[in-house]
C-alpha positions as CSV (number, residue, x, y, z in Angstrom):
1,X,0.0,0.0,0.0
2,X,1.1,3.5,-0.7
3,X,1.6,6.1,2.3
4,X,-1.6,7.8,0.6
5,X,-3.4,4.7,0.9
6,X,-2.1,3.5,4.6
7,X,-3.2,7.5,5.9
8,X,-7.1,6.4,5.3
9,X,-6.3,3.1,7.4
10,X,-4.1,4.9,9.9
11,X,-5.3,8.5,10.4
12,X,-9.0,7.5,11.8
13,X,-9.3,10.2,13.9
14,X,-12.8,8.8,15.4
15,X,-10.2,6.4,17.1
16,X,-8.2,9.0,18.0
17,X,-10.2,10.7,19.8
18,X,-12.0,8.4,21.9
19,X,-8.7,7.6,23.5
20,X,-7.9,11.5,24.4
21,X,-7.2,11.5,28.3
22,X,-10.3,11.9,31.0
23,X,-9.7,15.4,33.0
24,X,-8.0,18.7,32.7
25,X,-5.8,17.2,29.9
26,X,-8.9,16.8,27.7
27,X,-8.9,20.7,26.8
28,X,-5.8,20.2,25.5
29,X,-4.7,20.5,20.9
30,X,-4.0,17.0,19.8
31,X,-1.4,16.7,17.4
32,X,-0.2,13.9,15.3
33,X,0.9,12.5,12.0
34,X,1.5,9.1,10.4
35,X,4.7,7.8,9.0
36,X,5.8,5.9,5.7
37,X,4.6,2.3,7.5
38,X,1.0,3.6,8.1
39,X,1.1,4.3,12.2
40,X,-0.4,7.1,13.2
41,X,1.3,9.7,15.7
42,X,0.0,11.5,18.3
43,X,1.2,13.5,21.1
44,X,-0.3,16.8,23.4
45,X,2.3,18.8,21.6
46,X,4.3,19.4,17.8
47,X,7.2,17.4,19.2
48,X,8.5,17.9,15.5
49,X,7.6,19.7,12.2
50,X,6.1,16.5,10.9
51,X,3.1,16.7,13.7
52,X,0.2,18.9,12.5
53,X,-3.1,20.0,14.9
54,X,-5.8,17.5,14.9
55,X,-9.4,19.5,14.6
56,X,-10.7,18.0,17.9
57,X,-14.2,20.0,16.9
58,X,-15.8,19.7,13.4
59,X,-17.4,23.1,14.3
60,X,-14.1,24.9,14.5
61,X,-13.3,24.4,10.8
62,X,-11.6,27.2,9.6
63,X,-11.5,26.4,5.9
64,X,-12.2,29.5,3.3
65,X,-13.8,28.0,0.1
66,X,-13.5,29.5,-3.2
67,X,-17.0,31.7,-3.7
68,X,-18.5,30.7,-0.5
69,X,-18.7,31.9,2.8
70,X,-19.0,28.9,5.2
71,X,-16.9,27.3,8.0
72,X,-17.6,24.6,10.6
73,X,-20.6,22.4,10.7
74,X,-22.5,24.6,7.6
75,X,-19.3,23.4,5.6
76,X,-19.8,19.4,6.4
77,X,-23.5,20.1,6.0
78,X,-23.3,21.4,2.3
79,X,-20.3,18.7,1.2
80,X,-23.0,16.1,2.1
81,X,-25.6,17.7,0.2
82,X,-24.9,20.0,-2.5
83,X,-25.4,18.7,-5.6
84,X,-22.3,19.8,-7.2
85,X,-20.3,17.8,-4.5
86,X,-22.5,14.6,-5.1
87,X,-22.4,15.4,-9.2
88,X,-18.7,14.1,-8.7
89,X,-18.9,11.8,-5.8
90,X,-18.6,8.4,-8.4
91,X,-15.6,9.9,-9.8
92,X,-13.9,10.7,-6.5
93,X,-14.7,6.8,-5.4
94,X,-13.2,5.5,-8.9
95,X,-10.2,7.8,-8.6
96,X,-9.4,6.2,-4.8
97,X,-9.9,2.7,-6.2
98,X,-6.7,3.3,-9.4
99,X,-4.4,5.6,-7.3
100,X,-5.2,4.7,-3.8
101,X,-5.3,8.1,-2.7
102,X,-8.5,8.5,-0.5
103,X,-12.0,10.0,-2.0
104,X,-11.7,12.4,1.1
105,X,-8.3,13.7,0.5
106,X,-9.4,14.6,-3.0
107,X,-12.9,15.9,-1.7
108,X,-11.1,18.0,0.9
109,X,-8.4,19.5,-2.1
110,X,-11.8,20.3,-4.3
111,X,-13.8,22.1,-1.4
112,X,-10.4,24.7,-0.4
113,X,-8.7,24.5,-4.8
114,X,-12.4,25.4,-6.4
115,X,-15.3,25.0,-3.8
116,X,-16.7,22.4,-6.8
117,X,-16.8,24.9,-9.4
118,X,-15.8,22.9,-12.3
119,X,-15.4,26.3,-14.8
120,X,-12.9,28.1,-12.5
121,X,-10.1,29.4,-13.8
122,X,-6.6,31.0,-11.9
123,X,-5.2,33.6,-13.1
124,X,-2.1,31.4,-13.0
125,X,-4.0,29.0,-15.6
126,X,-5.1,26.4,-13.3
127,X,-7.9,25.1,-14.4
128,X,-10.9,23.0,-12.9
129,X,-11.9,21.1,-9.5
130,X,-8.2,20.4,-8.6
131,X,-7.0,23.4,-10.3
132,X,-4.5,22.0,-12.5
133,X,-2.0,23.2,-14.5
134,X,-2.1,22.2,-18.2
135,X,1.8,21.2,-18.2
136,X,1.5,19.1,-15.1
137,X,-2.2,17.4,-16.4
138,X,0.2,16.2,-20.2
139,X,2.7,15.0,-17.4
140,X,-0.2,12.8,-16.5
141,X,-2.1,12.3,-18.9
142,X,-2.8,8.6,-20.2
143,X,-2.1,8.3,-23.6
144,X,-5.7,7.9,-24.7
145,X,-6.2,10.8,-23.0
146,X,-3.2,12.9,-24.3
147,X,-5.2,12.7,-28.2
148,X,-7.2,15.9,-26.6
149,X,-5.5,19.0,-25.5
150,X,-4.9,19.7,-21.6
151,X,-7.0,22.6,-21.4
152,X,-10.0,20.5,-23.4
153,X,-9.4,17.6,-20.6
154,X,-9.0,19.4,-17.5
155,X,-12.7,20.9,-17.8
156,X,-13.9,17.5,-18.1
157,X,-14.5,17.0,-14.3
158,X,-13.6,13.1,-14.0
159,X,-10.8,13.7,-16.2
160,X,-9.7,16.5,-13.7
161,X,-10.1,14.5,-10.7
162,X,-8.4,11.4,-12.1
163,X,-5.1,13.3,-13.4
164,X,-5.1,15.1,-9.6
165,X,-5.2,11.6,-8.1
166,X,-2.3,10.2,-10.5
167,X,-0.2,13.8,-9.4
168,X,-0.8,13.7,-5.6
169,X,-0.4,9.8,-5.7
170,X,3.4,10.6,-7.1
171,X,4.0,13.1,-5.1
172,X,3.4,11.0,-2.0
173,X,5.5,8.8,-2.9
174,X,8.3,10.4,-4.2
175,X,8.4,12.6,-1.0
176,X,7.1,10.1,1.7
177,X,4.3,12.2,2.7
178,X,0.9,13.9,2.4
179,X,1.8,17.1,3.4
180,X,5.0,17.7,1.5
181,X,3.1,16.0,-1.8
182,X,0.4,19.0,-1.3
183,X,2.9,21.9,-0.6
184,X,4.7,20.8,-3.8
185,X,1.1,20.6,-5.3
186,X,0.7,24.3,-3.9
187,X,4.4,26.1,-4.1
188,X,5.5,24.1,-6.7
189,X,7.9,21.0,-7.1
190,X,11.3,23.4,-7.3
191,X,10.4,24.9,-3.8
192,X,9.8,21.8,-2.2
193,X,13.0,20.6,-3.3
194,X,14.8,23.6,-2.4
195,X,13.7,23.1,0.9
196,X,15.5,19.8,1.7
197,X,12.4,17.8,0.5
198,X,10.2,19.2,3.4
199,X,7.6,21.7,4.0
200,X,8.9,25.2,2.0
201,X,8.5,28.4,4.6
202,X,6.0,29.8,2.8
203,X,3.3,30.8,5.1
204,X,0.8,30.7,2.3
205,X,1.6,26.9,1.8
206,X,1.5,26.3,5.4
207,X,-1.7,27.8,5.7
208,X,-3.0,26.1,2.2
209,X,-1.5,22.1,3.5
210,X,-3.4,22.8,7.2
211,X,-6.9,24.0,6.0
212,X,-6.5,20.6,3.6
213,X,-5.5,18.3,6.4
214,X,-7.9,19.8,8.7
215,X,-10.9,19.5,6.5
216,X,-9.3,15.5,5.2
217,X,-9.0,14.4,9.3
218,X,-12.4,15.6,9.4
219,X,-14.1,13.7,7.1
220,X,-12.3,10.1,7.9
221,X,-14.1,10.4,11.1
222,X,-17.6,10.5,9.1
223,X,-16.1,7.9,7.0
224,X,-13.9,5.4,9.1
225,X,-15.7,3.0,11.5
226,X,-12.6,0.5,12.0
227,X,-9.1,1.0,14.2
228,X,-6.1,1.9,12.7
229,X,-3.3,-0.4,12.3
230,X,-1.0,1.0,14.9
231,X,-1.4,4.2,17.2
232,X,1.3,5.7,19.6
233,X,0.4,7.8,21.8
234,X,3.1,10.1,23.0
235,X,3.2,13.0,25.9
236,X,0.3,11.8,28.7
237,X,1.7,9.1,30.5
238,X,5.9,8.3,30.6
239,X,7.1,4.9,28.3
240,X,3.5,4.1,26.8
241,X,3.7,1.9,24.5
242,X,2.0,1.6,20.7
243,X,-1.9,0.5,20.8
244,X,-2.1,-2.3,18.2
């Protein structure tokens, strides 16, 4: 399994949570992230710049989609029900099944790239749902698909989704994580690798990679129902060991 793949298995943040500590410690952020073998991380603090904040509230989402003004428990509400987020939902579910990446990972890129509006445009050039370059949809591309140009295939909404899912799925591998594979989907491949292969210090891209995770951690736990396949727990009680 790829480390996109082993995040919808590992991450279930349902799971998570029903293990946060009874008493004063319960106020406290819960940070955490999950490593190239699929165990999740967790601990009451960043211990590194690999551990990102866990929403411990759907109704604190703080994520700014494109046209819309909505946050919280109205965002979850309308990506359940709109019908431009259900127009695309089959295509979401095919792209998890050929890349691996998961259907929310995509769904939470859509909602903060283009809010589902499948005509938007940059004024960089990206184009569509995931907001795609043209260059990096011909990278790609199958070759079926490279008959048509990019601009021509990137407004067709499963075609957009698909090529998205082929790009992040590389990424993630190539840089043996989510969050570095969407900061190079935001800054750019050259600034990722300019940084060491890790997180550029672009607050921008920061900001762009947390509303993502936020919103993806969200919606496993309306997704996931089973346990993930490790879980360390790190920070409330001295030489715990992993929960298998």
């Amino acid at each position: 399994m790829s480390a996109v793949s082993l995040s919808r298995v590992a991450c279930q943040a349902a799971l998570c949570l029903s293990l946060w500590p009874a008493g004063p410690a319960a106020a406290q952020q819960l940070w955490g992230y999950v490593d190239g073998a699929g165990v999740a991380h967790f601990a009451d603090q960043a211990l590194d710049s690999r551990y990102l904040p866990v929403l411990p509230e759907p109704g604190q989402l703080q994520i700014r989609v494109p046209g819309k003004t909505m946050s919280g428990s109205r965002l979850l509400t309308w990506l359940d029900f709109a019908p431009e987020v259900k127009r695309v939902q089959p295509w979401l579910k095919e792209a998890e099944r050929v890349t691996g990446v998961d259907a929310e990972l995509l769904k939470a890129i859509i909602t903060v790239e283009s809010g589902f509006r499948n005509d938007l445009v940059s004024s960089r050039g990206a184009i569509g749902l995931m907001q795609m370059m043209p260059d990096a949809a011909d990278r790609y591309a199958t070759r079926a698909e490279a008959q048509a140009p990019a601009e021509e295939r990137l407004r067709n909404p499963r075609l957009n989704i698909l090529t998205g899912a082929r790009m992040l799925a590389d990424l993630s591998r190539r840089y043996g994580g989510v969050d570095v594979a969407l900061a190079a989907w935001n800054a750019g491949e050259g600034s990722v690798r300019r940084a060491g292969g890790k997180m550029p210090p672009f607050e921008e891209t920061r900001a762009h990679v947390h509303m993502v995770l936020e919103l993806y951690w969200t919606l496993l736990q309306q997704r996931l129902q089973g346990g993930v396949r490790q879980m360390t727990l790190v920070g409330w009680n001295e030489g715990a060991q992993p929960l298998r």
